[in-house]
C-alpha positions in Angstrom: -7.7 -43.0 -15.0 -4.5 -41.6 -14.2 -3.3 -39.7 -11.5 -0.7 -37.1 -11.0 1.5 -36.3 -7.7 3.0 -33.2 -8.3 6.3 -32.4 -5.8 6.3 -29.4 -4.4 9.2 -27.5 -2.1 7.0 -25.6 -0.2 4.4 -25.9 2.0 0.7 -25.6 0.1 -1.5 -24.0 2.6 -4.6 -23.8 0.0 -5.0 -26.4 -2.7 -8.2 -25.5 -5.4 -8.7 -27.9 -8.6 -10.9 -26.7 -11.2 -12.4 -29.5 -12.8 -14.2 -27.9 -16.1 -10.3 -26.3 -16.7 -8.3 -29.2 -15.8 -6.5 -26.7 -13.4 -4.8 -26.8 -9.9 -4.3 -23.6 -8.0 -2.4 -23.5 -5.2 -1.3 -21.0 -2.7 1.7 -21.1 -0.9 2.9 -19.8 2.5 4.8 -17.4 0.0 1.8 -16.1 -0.9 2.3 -17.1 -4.5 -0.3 -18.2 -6.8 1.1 -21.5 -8.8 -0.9 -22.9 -11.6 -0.9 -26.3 -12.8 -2.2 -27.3 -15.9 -3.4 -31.5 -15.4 
């Protein structure tokens, strides 16, 4: 099974996968809502 590092520039304060979706969501000290697709 493969895994995936995903580099990010900012700090991630909150980090949520979604297992059924295949989904990472991650907040930022930016307060923006990023959405990775894995």
């Amino acid at each position: 099974q493969a895994k995936e590092v995903i580099e990010c520039a900012e700090n991630i304060d909150l980090a949520t996968y979604i297992p059924d979706k295949h989904c990472l969501v991650t907040l930022t000290q930016k307060s923006k809502l990023k959405f990775f697709d894995l």
